[in-house]
C-alpha positions, 0 to 999 in steps of 0.5 A: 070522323077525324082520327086527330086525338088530342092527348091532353084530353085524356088527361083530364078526362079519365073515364073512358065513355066521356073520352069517347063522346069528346072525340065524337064531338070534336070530330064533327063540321061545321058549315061555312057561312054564307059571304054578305054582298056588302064585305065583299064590295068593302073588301074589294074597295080596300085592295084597290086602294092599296093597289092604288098606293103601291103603284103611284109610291111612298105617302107624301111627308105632310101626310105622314107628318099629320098622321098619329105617328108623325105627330108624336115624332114632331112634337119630340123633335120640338121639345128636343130644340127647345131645351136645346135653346135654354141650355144655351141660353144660360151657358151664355148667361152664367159667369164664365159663360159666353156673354158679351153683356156685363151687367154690375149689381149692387145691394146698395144702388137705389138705398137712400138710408145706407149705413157708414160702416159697411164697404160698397159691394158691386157684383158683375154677371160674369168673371172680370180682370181684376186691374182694369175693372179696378182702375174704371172706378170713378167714385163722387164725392171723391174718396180714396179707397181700397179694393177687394174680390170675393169670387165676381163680386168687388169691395170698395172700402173706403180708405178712412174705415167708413162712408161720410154722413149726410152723402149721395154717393155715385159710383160709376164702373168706366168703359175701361172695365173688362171680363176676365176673357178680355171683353171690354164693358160697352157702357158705363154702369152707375150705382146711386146710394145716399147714407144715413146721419149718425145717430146718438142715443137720445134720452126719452123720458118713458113710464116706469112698470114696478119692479118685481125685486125689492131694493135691498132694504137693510135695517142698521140702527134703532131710532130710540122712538124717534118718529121722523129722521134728523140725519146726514150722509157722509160725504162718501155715502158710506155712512149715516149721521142721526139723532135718535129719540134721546137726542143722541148723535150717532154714527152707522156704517150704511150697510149695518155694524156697530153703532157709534155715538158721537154725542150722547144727548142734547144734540139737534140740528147736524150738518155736513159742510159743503167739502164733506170734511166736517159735520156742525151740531147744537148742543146745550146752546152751542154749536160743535163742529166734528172735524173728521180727518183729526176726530176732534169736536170744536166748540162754538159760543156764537151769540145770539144763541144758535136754534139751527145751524148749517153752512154758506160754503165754509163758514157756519150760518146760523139761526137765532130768534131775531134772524139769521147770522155769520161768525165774522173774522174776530169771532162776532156774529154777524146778521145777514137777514133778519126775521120777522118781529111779530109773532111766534116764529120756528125756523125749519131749514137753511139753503144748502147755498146758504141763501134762503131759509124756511120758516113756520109763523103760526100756520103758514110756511116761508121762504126768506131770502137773504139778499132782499130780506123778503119772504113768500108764503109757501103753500095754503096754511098747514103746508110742511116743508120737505126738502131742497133740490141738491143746489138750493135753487128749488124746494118740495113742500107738502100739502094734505093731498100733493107734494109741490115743487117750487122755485125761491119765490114761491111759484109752483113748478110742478105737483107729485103725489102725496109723501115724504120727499127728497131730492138726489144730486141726480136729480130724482125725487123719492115719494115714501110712505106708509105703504109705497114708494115712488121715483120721478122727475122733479117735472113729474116724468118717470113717475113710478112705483119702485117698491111697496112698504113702510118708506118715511122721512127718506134721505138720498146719499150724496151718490144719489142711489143709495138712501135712508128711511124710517120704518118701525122706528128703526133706521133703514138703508136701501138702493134705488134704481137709476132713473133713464137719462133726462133729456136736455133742452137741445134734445126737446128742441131736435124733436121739434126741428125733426117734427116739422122737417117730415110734416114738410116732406109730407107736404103737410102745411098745416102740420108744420105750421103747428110748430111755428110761433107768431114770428115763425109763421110770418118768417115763412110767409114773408117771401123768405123760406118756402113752408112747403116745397114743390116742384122739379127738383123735388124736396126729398131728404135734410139733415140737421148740419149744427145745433146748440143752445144759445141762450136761457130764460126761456131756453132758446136753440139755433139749428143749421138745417140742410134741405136737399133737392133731387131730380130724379134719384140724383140729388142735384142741389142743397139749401140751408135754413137757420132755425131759432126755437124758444121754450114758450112760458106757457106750455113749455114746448120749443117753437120755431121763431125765426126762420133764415134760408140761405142760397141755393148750392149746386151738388157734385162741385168740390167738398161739401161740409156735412156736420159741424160740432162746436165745442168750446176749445175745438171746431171739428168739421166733416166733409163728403169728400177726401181732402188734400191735406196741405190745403187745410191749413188755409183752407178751413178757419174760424173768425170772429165777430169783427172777421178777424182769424183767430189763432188755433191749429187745423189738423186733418184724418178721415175727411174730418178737420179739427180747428183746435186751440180757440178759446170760444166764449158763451154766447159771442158770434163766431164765423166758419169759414171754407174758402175755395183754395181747399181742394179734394182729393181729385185736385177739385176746389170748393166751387164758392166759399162756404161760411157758417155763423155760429155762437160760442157755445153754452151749457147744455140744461135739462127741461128743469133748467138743471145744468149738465156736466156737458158744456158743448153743443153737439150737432143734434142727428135728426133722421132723413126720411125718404118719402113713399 
């Protein structure tokens, strides 16, 4: 039996019998078991190979390298070299790295819509030497400019504060650069970009929702149950002249007050002079003119007695039974035209220019002209005349269910809801009546709601925002909003021109075609200017270089339009068309009527003119390049029709020349020229004269033949789309 005892049995094992029977059991042997033949001979196999090892060295390196160990220690290893080869990689990348490439960037490069007002970033890939990469800049057209740094990034900025219009520019990093280290740049880099044309805010007429706010409705004066208004502003749209229902002539400020009378009874028919100083009335047979400057009333005996009065510039016009008078120098009136001598006849209104007037015979309504002592019928029978536009050379009379616009001799312009009408100096129309009121063009664009409520007989203020009406047989004041600016017909004919030059882009024949008259289509098929263009070079970008309204009646529009042809992303030559368009009587819309292409210009050989705005007293030029100032003068002039120079002052600043002093007048043929002595700032001449034929300008007018306070052409901008 084994003596060996195992202490930590008796710990756990507290009784002594069980002790007794554990060291009985631990005590007992048991009996080897029997070796199988097969362990002994893989036994005996394994030790011989391992002998084997011992005595013929180390296992070869492939085998160790192949074996799990080996090929966990491999693969480390190749991780190791590999991101050992990136950190390098971009070490020799980065700026202040160890490249010997420099590569220069540019947000611009490629962009064929780049804004003037921005300078030329150029960002290198690496620190550079601030002079010479400076002194490597080659910038086409050649412009002066002014350099700045921010970290590796260059700033050109032109010297005149913007970029020219209408331009490609090139601008080419030279050999001459270096890097900071001294590393000369191995190959010229070039940035290509072209900018945009300036663009004008152009008025486009767009429907009107209705505003949530009211319109400052204010009631001033009671109208002594008069139902309709027979009023006048003063000139100053400060107050309001009225006659109540007692036939009263008062006065009230716009904004409420006291009420003063000026007449107490009789009176009818008031009438404010064109100046605005003086306000004409009848009563009791005679006319009474209230001079406001001295507060004093004169009484006129005009004979045949007066039934309407009003004024032909500073003289009283009057109408009698028999027809129309003045007062001539002794005090007699004199008949300027004469009404009808048959039937019962109620004369309504006179012209504010004091050429035409209306009349009711029987049920119809008329409109007499004074020079020629014709009338035209307005309207069915039951038409009721309205008002006149702010000059006279229009009217609005109503029918039952429309309002009509009209010219003198009776032909309808255009037809607006039903209401009562007026006709501000800025050329709006208020529609009132028993429930809303409406602002619109006298074309009847911009038609809208502007307020809901009670708005009859309304009466603009010479300001033509603020006006009168009658609601509850009281006086009323109230302002109505602006209406958006109108466009003028040079801005109807830029759409046109603008329309046509992308459908051509574009390719699209047909759709360009639809813009062209008769004459316009056989201008393009005639072997003169190509409708679409093909080819290499390719058409890829215009811009408008001139427009103006040359002529009215139909309205009639002459554009320089400049198409420009790429090779590539480098645009390597230009072409000129002169575009007419006139208004067609029909449809109203301009269409292209005659279409002239000029010769083909190579790019990139001196100045190139790029917009021409005509005025009547200046001619200002802008060109691509910088310009060498002491060449203007002789370089840029402005001839006559007979070639003749005419006498005016040319002045230079920001590649722009301003021709000033001319006297041009409306419609006559003027030439511009640049001749080849006017050089860049390069010392480069102008590679052939450039000249542009041109016509005085004319008044710009709106589509409703209103004239603008603008008399100048201006060039019109038209987008230089890039093609997908």
């Amino acid at each position: 039996m084994n003596s060996y005892h195992d202490p930590e049995l008796d710990d756990v094992l507290q009784d002594e019998e069980v002790r007794r029977i554990a060291s009985v059991l631990s005590s007992v042997r048991m009996p080897e078991p029997p070796l199988d033949e097969a362990f002994r001979t893989g036994l005996r196999r394994q030790l011989m190979n391992e002998a084997w090892a011992m005595t013929e060295g180390r296992t070869s390196w492939w085998r160790r390298a192949f074996a799990p160990p080996g090929l966990a220690w491999a693969g480390a290893a190749a991780g190791l070299l590999l991101i050992t080869s990136v950190v390098v990689f971009y070490a020799l990348q980065r700026p202040g790295g160890f490249s010997t490439t420099i590569v220069a960037t540019s947000p611009l490069d490629g962009n064929r819509s780049v804004a003037l007002e921005q300078p030329i970033l150029v960002a290198f890939n690496q620190p550079m030497d601030h002079p010479s990469t400076e002194h490597a800049v080659q910038i086409t057209p050649a412009t002066n400019v002014t350099f700045g740094w921010r970290a590796n990034t260059l700033s050109v900025q032109p010297t005149g504060g913007t970029l020219a219009p209408n331009t490609q520019y090139q601008v080419t990093i030279g050999p001459g650069a270096k890097t900071a280290s001294g590393k000369p740049l191995s190959t010229p880099q070039t940035i290509t970009f072209v900018t945009k044309t300036p663009t004008t805010p152009t008025a486009t007429p767009t429907p009107r929702p209705t505003p949530a706010s009211a319109l400052g409705e204010k009631q001033v004066a009671g109208l002594g149950g008069a139902t309709r208004l027979s009023a006048q502003w003063s000139s100053d749209s400060s107050s309001v002249y009225y006659i109540d229902g007692h036939g009263a002539l008062n006065v009230v400020p716009a904004r409420g007050g006291a009420v003063t009378t000026i007449a107490p009874d009789g009176a009818s028919s008031p009438a404010l002079s064109p100046t605005g100083d003086r306000l004409a009335y009848i009563r009791a047979g005679k006319v009474e003119v209230l001079t406001f400057a001295s507060g004093k009333t004169e009484e006129l005996s005009l004979r045949p007695a007066p039934t309407l009065v009003g004024w032909a510039q500073d003289r009283i016009i009057w109408a009698a039974v028999d027809g129309f008078y003045t007062q001539a120098d002794d005090g007699s009136g004199h008949q300027v035209a004469a009404l009808p001598a048959t039937g019962s006849i109620t004369v309504l209104s006179i012209a504010p220019d004091g050429g035409h007037a209306i009349y009711r015979q029987g049920q119809n309504l008329f409109i007499l002209d004074f020079a020629s002592g014709k009338s035209a019928q307005l309207g069915p029978p039951g038409a009721a005349f309205e008002t006149w536009s702010p000059g006279g050379s229009q009217l609005i009379y109503s029918t039952v269910d429309k309002v009509v616009v009209s010219d003198t001799q009776g032909v309808t312009q255009s037809t607006l809801p039903a209401g009562d009408a007026a006709w501000s100096s800025q050329d709006a129309i208020l529609i009132g009546g028993d429930t809303d009121i409406f602002q619109t063009r006298p074309d009847g664009t911009n038609l809208g709601r502007i307020a809901s409520g009670t708005f009859h007989s309304p009466l603009w203020a010479p300001n033509g925002s603020a006006f009168a009406f009658v609601r509850g047989g009281a006086l009323w004041t109230a302002t109505a909003p602006a209406l958006p600016p109108e466009p003028t017909s040079l801005d109807e004919a830029s759409a046109v021109i603008d329309n046509f030059m992308k459908a051509r882009l574009a390719g699209q024949s047909d759709q360009a075609g639809a813009y062209l008259d008769a004459n316009g289509k056989a201008a393009y098929a005639s072997g003169g200017p190509r409708l679409v263009i093909t080819g290499d070079p390719s058409f890829t970008r215009y811009y408008v270089l001139t427009a103006e309204i040359t002529g009215s009646q139909p309205d009639t529009a002459r554009f320089v339009v400049r198409l420009v042809l790429s090779h590539g992303k480098l645009d390597v030559s230009d072409q000129e068309e002169i575009l007419t368009l006139v208004r067609d009587v029909t449809s109203k819309q301009f269409m292209i009527d005659q279409a002239a292409a000029g010769a083909h210009r190579d790019l990139g050989k001196g100045a190139e003119v790029v917009s021409i705005d005509v005025q009547a007293d200046t001619v200002r030029v802008t060109f691509d390049s910088d310009l060498n100032p002491a060449t203007v003068t002789d370089g840029v002039t402005v001839l006559d029709a007979k070639g003749k120079r005419l006498e005016a002052t040319a002045s230079y600043a920001n590649r722009v020349v301003t021709v000033s002093g001319l006297n041009l007048k409306q419609g006559d043929s003027y030439r511009l020229a640049v001749l080849t002595s006017l050089l860049d700032v390069s010392g480069q001449n102008v590679a052939a004269e450039y000249d542009l034929d041109f016509v005085g300008p004319t008044i710009k007018k709106h589509p409703n033949h209103k004239e603008d306070v603008t008399a100048s052409p201006s060039p019109s901008p038209s987008p230089s789309p890039t093609p997908a």
